[in-house]
N, C-alpha and C positions, 0 to 999 in steps of 0.2 A: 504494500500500500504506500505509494507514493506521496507528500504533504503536498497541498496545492501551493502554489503558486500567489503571492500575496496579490497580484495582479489581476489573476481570475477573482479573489477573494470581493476585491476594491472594485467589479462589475457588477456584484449584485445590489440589488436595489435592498431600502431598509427591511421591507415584508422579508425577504428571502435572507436576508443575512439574522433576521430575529429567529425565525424558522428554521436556521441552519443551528444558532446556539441552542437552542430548545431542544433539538436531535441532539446534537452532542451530548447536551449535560445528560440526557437519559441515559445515552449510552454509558457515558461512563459511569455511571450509579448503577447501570446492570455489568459495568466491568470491575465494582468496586465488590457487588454483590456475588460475580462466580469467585471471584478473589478469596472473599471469608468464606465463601462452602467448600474449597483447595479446588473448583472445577476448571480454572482459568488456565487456559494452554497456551496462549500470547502473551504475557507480560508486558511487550514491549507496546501494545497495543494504549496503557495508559500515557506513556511517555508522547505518543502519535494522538492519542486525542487531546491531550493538554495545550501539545504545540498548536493542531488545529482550532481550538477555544482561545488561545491567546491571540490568534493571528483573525479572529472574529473583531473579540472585543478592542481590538487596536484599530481597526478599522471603524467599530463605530464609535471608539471613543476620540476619534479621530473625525470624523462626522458633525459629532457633539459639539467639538473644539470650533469647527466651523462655522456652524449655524449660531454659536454664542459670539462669534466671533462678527460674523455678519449683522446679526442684532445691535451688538452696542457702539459698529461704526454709522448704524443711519440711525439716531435716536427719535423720535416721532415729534411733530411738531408741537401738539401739543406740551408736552415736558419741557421744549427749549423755551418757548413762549415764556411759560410760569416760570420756569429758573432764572430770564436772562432780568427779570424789574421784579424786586420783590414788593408785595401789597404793603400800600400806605399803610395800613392799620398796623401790622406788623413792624412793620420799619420804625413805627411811633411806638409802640408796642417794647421793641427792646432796644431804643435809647435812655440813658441815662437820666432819670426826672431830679429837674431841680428844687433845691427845699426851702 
């Protein structure tokens, strides 16, 4: 069993890359399971799905890093609006009052 290719990995779309970790993680809970009964004949098959599950979650937490990334370079008018002149009431609010 050959590791894929990060490249094939980094083509699938979100659905299919959640769908792919969700297979893995079964599998390996049924790989951790022949394990403690001694019926597991591939050992090396945990080392091959670990690399596979890491090389998911790197890509979507890589994904993740993007769309936050995307997010807080365009901020939404509204927020700039309200940030850029703060409200009279306020501005009077936390000046200093004279006694």
């Amino acid at each position: 069993m050959a590791f894929p290719k990060i490249k094939e990995v980094r083509q699938l779309n979100d659905e299919q890359l959640s769908d792919k970790i969700i297979e893995l993680k079964k599998h390996l809970a049924n790989l951790r399971l022949l394990k403690a009964t001694g019926r597991l004949e591939k050992p090396h098959e945990f080392k091959h799905t670990q690399h596979q599950l890491a090389q998911l979650f790197t890509v979507e937490r890589e994904r993740q890093h993007q769309a936050e990334a995307e997010e807080s370079a365009t901020p939404p008018l509204e927020e700039t609006a309200s940030t850029a002149t703060p409200e009279p009431e306020l501005a009077a609010a936390s000046s200093p009052e004279e006694a």
